[in-house]
LOROMAR-247612 format. One line per 4 residues: number of its first residue (from 1); their letters; for each residue x, y, z of N, C-alpha, C. Coordinates in Angstrom, 3 decimals, decimal comma. Each point is the difference from the previous one (the first is absolute). Example, Ala and Ser with C-alpha at 12.3 -4.5 7.8 and 13.67 -1.06 7.14 Angstrom:
REM LOROMAR-247612
1	AS	13,190:-5,690:7,800:-0,890:1,190:0,000:0,900:1,200:0,000 ~ -0,350:1,050:-0,720:0,820:1,190:0,060:-0,770:1,090:0,730
END
This chain:
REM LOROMAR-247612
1	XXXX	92,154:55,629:137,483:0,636:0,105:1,310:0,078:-1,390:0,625 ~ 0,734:-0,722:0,162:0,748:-1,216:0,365:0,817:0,252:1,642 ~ 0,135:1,319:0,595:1,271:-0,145:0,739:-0,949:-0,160:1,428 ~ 0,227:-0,570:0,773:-0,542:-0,286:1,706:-0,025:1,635:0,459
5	XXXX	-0,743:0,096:0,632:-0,293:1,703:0,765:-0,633:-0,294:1,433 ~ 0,200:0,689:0,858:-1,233:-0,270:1,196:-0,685:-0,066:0,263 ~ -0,851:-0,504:0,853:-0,912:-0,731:-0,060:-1,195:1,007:-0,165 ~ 0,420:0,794:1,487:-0,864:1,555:-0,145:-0,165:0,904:-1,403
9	XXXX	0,998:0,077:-0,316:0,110:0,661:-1,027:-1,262:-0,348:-1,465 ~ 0,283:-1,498:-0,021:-0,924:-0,758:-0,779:-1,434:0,080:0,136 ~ -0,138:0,365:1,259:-1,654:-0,408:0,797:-0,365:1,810:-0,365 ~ 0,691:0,325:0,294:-0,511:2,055:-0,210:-0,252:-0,277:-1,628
13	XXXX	1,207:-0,359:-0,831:-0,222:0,216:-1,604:-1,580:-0,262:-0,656 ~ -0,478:-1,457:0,737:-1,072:-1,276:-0,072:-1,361:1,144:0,764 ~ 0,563:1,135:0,837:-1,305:0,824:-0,120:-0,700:-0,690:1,605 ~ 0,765:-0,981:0,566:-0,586:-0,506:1,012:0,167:0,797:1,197
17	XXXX	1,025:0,696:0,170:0,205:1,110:1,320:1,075:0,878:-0,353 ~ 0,540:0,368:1,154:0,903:0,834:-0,129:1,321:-0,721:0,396 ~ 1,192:0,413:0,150:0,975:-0,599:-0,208:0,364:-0,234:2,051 ~ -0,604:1,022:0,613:0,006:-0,033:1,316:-0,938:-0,857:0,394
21	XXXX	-1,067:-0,410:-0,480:-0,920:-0,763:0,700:0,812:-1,356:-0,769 ~ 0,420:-0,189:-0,869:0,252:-1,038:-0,136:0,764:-0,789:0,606 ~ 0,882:0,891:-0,004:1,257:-0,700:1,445:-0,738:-0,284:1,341 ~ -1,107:0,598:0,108:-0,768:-0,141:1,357:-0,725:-1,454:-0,429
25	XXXX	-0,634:-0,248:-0,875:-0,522:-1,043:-0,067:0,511:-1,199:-0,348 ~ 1,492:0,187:-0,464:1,226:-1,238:-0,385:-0,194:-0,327:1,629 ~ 0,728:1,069:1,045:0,488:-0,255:0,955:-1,064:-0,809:1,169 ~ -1,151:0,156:-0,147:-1,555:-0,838:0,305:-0,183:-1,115:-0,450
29	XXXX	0,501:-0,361:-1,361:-0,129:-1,429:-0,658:-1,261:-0,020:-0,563 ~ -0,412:1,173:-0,503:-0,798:0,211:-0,914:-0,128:-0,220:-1,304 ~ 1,151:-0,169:-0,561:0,287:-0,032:-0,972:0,639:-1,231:-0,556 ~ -0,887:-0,660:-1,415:0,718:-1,024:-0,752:0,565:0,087:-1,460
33	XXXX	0,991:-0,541:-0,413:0,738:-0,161:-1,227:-0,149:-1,166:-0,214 ~ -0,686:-0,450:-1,052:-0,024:-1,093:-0,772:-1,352:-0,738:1,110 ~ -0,278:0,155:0,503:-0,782:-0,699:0,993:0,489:-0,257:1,713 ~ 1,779:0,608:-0,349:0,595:-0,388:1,545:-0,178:1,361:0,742
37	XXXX	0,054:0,294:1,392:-0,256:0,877:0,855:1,332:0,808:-0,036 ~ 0,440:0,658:-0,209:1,309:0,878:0,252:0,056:0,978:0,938 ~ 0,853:-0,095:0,832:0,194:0,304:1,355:1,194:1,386:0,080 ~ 0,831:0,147:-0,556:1,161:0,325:-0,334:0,194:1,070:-0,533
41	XXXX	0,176:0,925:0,637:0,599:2,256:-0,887:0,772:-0,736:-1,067 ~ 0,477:0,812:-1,072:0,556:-0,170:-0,707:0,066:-1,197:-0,633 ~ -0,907:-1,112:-0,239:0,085:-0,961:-1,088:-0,550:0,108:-1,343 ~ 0,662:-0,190:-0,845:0,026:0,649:-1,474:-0,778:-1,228:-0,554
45	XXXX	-1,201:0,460:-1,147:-0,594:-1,002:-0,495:0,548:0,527:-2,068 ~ -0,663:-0,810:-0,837:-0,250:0,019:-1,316:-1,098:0,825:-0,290 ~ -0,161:0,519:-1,056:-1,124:0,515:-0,168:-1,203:-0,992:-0,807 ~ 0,774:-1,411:-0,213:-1,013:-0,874:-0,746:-0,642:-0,883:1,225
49	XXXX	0,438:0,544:1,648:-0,214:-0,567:0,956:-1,603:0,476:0,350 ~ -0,623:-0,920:0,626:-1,564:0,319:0,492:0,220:0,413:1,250 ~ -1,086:1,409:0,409:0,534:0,670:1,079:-1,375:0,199:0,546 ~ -0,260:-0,496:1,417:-2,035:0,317:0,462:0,426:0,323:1,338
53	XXXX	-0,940:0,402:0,940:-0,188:0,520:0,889:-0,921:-1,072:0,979 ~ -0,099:0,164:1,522:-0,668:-0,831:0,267:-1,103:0,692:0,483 ~ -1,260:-0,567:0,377:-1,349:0,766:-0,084:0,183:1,355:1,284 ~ 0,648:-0,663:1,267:0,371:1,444:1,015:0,545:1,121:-0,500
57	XXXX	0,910:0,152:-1,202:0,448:1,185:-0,649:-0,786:0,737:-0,720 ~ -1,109:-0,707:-0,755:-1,079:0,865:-0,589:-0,852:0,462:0,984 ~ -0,230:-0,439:1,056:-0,908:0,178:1,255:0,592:1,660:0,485 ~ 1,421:-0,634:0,532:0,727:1,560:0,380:-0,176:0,779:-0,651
61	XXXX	0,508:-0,354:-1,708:-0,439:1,411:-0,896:-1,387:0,813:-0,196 ~ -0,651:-1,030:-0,014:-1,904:0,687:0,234:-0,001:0,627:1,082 ~ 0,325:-0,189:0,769:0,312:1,017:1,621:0,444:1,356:-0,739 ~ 0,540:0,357:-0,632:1,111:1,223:-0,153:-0,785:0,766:-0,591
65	XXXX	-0,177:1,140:0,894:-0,781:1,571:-0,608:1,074:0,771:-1,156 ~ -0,658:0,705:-0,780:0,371:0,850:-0,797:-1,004:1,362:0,048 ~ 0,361:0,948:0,908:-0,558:1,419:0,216:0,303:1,224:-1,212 ~ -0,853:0,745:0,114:0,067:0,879:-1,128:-0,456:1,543:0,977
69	XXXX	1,031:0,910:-0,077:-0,071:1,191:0,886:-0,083:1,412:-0,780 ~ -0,692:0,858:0,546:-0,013:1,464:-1,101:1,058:0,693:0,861 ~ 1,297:-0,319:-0,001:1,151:0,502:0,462:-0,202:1,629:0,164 ~ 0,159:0,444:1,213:-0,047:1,712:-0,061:1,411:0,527:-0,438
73	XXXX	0,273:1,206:0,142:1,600:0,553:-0,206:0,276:0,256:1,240 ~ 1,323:-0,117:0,487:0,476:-0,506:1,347:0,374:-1,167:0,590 ~ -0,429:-0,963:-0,279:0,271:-1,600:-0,091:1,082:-0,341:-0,835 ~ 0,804:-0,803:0,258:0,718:-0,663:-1,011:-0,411:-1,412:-0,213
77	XXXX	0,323:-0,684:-1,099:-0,457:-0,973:-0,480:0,548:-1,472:0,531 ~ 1,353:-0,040:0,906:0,659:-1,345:0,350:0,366:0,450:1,518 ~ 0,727:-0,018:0,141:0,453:-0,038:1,427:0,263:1,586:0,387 ~ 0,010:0,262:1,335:0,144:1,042:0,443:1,220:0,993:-0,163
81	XXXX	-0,209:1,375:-0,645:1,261:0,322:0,112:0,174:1,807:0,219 ~ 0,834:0,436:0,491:0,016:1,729:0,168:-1,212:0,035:0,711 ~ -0,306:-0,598:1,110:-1,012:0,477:0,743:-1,324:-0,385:-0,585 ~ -0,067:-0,450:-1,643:-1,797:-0,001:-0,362:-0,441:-1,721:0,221
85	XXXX	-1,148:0,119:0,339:-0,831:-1,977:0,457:-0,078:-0,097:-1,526 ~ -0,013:-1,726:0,083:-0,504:-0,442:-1,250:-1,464:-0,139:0,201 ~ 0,133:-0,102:-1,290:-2,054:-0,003:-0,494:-0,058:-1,601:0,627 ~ 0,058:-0,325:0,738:-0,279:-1,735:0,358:-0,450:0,506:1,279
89	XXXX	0,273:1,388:0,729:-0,423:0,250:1,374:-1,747:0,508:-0,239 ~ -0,212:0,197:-1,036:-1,291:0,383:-0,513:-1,098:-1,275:-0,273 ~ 0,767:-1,153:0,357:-0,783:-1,499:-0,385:-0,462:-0,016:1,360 ~ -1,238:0,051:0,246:-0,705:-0,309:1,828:-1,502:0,107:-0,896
93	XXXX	-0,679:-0,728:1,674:-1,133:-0,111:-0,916:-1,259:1,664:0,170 ~ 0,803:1,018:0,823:-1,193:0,680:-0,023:0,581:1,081:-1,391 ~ 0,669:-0,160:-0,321:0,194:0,610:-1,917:-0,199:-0,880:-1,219 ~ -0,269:-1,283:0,302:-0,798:-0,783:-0,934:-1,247:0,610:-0,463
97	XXXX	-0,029:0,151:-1,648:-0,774:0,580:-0,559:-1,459:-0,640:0,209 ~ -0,997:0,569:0,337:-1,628:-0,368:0,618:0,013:-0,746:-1,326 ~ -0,160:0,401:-1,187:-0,356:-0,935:-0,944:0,489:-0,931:-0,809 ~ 1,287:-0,530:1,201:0,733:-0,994:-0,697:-1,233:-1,511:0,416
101	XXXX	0,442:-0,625:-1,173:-1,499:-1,221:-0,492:0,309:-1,171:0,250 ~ 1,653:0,075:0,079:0,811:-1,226:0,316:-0,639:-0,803:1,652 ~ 0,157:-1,126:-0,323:-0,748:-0,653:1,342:1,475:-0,388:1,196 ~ 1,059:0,284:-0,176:1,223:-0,317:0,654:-0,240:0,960:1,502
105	XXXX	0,322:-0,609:0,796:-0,051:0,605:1,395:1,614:0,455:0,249 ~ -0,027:1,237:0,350:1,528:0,873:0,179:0,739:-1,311:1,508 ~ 1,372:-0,062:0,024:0,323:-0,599:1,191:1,290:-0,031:-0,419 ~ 1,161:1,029:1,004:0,889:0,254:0,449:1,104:-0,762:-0,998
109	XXXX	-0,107:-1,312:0,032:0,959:-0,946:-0,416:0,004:0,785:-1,867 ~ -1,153:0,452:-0,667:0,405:0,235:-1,468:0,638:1,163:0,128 ~ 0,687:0,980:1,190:0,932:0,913:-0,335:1,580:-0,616:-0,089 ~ 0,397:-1,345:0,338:0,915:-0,808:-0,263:0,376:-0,019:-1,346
113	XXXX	1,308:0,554:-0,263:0,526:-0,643:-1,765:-0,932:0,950:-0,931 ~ -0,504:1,031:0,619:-0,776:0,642:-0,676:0,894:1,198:-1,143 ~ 0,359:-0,345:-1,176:1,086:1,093:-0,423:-0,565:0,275:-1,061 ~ 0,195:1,531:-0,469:-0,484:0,530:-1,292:0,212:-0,360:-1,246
117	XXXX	-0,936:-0,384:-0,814:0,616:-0,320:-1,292:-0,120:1,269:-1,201 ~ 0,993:0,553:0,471:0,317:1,040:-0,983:-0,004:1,731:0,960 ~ 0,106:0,502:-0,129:0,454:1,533:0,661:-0,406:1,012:-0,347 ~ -0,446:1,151:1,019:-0,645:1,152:0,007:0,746:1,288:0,401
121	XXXX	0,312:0,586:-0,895:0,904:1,474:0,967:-0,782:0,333:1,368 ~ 1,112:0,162:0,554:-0,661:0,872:1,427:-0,967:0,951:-0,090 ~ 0,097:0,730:-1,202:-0,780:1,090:-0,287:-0,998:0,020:-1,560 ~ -0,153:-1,550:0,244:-1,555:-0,384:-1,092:-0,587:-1,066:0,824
125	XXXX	-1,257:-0,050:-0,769:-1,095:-0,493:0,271:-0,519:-1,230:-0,554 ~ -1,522:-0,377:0,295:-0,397:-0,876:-1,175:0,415:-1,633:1,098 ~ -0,434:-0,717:-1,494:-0,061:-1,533:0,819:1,617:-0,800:-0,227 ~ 0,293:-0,342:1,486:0,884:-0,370:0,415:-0,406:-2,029:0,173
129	XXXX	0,252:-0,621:-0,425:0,163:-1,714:0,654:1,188:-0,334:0,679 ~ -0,543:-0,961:1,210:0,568:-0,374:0,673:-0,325:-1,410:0,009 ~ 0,647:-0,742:0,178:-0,001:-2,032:-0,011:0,554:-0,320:0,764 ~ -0,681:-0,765:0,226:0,889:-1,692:0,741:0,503:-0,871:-0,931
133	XXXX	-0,630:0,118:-0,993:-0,156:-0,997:-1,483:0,944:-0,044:-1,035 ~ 1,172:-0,747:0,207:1,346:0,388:-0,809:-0,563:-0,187:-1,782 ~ -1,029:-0,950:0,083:-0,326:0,269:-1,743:-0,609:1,214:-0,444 ~ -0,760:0,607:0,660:-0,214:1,485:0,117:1,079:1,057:-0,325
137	XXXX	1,156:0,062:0,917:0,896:0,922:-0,016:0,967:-0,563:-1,246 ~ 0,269:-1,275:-0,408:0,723:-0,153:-1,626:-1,129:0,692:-0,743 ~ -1,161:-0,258:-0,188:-0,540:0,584:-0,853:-0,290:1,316:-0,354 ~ 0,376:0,604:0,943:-0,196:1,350:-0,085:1,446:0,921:0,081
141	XXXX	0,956:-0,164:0,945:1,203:0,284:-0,581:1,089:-1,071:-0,312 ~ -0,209:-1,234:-0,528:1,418:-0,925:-0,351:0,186:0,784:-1,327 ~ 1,545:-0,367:-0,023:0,588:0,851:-1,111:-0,660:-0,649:-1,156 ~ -0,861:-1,109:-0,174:-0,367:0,098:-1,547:-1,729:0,927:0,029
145	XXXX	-0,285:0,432:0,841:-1,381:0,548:0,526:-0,600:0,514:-1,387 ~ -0,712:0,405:-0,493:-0,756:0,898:-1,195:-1,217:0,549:0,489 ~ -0,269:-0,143:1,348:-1,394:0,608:0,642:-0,103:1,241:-0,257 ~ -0,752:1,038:-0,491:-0,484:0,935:-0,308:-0,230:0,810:1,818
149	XXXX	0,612:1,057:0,161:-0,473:1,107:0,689:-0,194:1,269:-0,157 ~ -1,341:0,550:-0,265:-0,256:1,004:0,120:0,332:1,066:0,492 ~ 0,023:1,776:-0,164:0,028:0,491:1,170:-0,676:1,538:-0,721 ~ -0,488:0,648:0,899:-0,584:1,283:-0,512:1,051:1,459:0,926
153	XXXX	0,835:0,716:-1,185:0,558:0,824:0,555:0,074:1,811:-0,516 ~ -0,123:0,450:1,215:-0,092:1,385:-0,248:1,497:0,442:-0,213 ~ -0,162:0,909:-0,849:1,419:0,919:-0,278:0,154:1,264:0,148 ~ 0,757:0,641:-0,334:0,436:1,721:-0,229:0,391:-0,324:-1,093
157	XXXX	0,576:0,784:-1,234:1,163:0,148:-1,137:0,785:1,380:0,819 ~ 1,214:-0,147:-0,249:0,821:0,953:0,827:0,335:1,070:-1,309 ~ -0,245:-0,160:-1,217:0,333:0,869:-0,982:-1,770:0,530:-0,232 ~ 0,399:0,959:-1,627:-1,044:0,800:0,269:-0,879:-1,198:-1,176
161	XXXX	-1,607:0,297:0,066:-0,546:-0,372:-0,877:-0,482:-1,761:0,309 ~ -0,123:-0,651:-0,517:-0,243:-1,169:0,169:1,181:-1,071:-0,674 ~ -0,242:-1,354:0,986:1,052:-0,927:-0,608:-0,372:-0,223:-1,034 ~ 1,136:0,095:-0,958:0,286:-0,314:-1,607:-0,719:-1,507:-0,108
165	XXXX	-0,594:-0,537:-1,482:-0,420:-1,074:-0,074:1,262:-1,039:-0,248 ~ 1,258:0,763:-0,790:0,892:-1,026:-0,106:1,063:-0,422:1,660 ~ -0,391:0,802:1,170:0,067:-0,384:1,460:-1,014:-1,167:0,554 ~ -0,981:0,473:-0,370:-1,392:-1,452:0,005:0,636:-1,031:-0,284
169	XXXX	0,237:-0,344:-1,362:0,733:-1,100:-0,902:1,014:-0,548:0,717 ~ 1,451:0,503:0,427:0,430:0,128:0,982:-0,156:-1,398:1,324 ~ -0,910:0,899:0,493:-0,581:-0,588:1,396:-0,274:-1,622:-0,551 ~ -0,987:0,284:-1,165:-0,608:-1,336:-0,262:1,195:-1,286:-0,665
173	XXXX	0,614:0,576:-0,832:1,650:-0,801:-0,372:1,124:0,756:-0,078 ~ 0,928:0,124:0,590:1,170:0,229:-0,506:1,434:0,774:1,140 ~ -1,352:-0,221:1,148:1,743:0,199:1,225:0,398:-0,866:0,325 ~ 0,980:0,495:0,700:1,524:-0,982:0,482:0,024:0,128:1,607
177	XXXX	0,125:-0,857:0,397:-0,316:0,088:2,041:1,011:-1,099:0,346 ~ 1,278:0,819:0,886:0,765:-1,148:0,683:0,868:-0,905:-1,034 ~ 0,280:0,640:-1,539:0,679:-0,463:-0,971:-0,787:-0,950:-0,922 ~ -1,152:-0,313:0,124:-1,120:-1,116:-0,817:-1,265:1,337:-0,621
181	XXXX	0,150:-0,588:-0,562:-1,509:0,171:-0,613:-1,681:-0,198:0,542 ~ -0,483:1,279:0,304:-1,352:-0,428:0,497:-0,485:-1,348:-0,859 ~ -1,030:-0,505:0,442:-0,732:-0,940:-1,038:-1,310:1,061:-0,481 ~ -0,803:-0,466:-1,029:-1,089:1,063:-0,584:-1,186:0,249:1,312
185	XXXX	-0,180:1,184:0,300:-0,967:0,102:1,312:-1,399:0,836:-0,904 ~ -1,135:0,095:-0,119:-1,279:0,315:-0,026:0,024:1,473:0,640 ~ 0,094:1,316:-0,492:0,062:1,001:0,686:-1,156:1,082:-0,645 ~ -0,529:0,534:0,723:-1,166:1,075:-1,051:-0,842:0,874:1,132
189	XXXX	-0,323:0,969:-0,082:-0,455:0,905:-0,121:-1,327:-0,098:0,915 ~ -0,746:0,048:1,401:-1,177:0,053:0,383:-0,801:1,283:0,117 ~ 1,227:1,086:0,176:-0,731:1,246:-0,212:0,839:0,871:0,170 ~ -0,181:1,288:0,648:1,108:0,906:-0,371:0,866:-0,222:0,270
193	XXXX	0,514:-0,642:1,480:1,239:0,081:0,988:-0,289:-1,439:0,369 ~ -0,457:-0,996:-0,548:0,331:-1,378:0,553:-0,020:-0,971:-0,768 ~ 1,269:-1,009:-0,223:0,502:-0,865:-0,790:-0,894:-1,355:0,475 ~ -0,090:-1,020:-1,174:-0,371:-1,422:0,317:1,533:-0,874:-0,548
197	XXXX	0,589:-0,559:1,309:1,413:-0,892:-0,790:-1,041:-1,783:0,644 ~ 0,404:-0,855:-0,984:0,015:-1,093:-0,010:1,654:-0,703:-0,406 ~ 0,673:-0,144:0,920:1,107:-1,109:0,200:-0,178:-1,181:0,266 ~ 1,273:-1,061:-1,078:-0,165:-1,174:0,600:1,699:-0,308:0,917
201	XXXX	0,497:1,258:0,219:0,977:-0,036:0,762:0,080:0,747:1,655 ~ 0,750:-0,024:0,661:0,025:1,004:0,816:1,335:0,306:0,894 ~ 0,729:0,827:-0,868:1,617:0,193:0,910:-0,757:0,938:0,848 ~ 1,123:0,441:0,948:-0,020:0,531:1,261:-0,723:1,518:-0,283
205	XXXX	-0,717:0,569:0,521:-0,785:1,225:-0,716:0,559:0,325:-1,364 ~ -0,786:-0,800:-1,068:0,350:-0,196:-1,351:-1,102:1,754:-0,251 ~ -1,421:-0,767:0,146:-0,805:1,554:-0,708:0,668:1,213:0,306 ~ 0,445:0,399:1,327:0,470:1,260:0,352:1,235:0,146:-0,882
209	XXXX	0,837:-0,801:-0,195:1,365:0,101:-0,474:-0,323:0,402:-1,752 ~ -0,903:-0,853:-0,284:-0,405:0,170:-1,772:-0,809:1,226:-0,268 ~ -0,988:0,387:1,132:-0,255:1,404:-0,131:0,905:1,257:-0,087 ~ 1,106:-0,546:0,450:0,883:1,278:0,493:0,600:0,477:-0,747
213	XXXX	0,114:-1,057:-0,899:1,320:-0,322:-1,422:-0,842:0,656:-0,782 ~ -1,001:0,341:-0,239:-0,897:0,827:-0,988:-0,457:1,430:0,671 ~ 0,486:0,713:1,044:-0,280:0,889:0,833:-1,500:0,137:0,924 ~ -0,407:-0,795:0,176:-1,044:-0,633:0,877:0,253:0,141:1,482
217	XXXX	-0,534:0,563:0,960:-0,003:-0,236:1,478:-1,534:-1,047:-0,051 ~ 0,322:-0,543:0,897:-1,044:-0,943:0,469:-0,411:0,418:1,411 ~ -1,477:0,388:-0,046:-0,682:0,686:0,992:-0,477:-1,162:1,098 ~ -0,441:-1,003:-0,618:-1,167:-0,558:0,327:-0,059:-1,654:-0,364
221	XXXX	0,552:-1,351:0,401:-0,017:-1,105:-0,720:-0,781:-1,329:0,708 ~ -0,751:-0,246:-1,154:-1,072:-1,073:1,310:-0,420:-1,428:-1,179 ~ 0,249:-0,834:0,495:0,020:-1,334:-0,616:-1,241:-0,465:0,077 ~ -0,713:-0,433:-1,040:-1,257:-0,243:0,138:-0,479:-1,590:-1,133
225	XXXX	0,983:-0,317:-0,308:-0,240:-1,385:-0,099:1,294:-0,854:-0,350 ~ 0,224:-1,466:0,713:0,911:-0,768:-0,363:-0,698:-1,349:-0,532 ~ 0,042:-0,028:-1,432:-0,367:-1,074:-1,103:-1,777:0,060:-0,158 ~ -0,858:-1,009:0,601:-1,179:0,287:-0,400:-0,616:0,539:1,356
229	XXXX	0,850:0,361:1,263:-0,569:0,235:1,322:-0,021:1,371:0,211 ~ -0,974:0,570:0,232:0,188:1,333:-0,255:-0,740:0,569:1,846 ~ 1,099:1,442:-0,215:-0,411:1,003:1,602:-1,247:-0,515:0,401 ~ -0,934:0,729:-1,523:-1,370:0,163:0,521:-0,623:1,086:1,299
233	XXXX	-0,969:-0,207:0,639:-0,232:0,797:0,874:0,531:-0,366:1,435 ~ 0,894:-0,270:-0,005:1,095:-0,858:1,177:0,395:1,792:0,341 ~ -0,940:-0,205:1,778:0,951:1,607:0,349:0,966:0,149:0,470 ~ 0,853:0,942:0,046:1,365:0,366:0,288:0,720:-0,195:1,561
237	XXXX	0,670:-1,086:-0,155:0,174:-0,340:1,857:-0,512:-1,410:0,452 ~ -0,787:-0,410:-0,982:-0,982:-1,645:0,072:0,332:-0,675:-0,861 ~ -0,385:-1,324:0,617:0,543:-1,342:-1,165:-1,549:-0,798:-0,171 ~ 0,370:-1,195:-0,704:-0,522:-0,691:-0,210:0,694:-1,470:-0,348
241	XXXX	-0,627:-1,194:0,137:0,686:-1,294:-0,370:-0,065:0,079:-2,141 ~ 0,973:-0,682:-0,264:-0,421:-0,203:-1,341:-0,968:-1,045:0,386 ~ -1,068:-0,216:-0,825:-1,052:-0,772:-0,074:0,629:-1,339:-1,676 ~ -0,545:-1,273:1,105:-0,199:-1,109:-0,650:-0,624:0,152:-1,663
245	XXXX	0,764:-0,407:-1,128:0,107:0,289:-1,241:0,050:0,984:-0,681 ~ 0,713:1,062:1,335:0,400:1,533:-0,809:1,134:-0,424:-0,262 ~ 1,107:0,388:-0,949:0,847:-0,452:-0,908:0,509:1,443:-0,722 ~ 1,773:0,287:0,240:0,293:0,920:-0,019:0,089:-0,134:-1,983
END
């Protein structure tokens, strides 16, 4: 790759922020190419170009909370809509979980820029993240993402008898969603009436839709870990900070 790209664009790829903070920190003079300060939206660098930050931008970024919520059903996951609050109205400090260990003091300003990285049906559960932290939210949904999410779900079979094993198989490779191809998802069996799916994707209520395609109602859906960060005993309605060298 030889061709000039933006500057932002470059600084998100490099893993240094997000493509919004970057323009925030071009526009501060935070930012150097080659050693010079670049001031300027839209100036296109090389990719054989040297690209650093100046020490106030890492400062800001250490500022930036990344919350982790046991989303109830009723909440939606981004902005408000049909009447339901987002799960961000649930961030205060008297629903902060008693045994969160994190030493960060709650204060108004980290509900700023606070947006979900990744999405919860209105009507599931389980752990929801929310950031300030644009390397956070690439990592967890940028389109090259591979983060592993869990989820534990109850079903019905709407026919008689139990789902067929070559429906299992199925689930685990071989549907089609939105004209593509699932990618291979981890699907099996926890007990009578409740599935374990591990995805490293997530279209728009994908589980419900892939259950359905095999005659599956989905009773019951609750997310209980994204990569190595898991629910845990996080109760339903409470958050907690991610804690310093937890790592999704």
């Amino acid at each position: 790759m030889t061709e000039p790209l933006r500057l932002s664009k470059r600084m998100s790829e490099l893993g240094l922020c997000s493509r919004r903070e970057a323009d925030e920190w071009i526009a501060r003079g935070w930012v150097r190419v080659d050693g010079v300060i670049v001031s300027v939206l839209g100036t296109k660098v090389l990719p054989s170009q040297s690209v650093t930050v100046e020490r106030q931008a890492s400062a800001e970024q250490a500022k930036r909370v990344t919350i982790l919520i046991n989303k109830p059903v009723g909440y939606v996951s981004g902005q408000a809509e049909d009447g339901h609050e987002p799960a961000m109205v649930l961030v205060k400090p008297e629903s902060r979980w008693l045994e969160d260990t994190s030493p960060t003091v709650f204060h108004p300003l980290q509900l700023k820029n606070l947006v979900p990285a990744g999405r919860l049906d209105i009507d599931s559960v389980g752990l929801l993240v929310l950031t300030q932290d644009g390397r956070v939210a690439k990592h967890l949904i940028g389109e090259n993402s591979t983060v592993e999410k869990e989820y534990l779900v109850r079903v019905t079979y709407r026919k008689e008898g139990r789902l067929p094993h070559s429906d299992l198989k199925k689930l685990q490779h071989g549907l089609f969603m939105d004209g593509e191809k699932l990618l291979p998802a981890q699907v099996k069996w926890q007990n009578d009436d409740q599935l374990s799916f591990i995805l490293r994707e997530g279209k728009k209520r994908q589980i419900r839709r892939m259950c359905d395609m095999v005659g599956l109602d989905v009773i019951g859906l609750k997310r209980v870990r994204i990569g190595r960060v898991s629910l845990g005993d996080l109760p339903v309605g409470h958050w907690r900070y991610l804690r310093a060298g937890e790592q999704f």
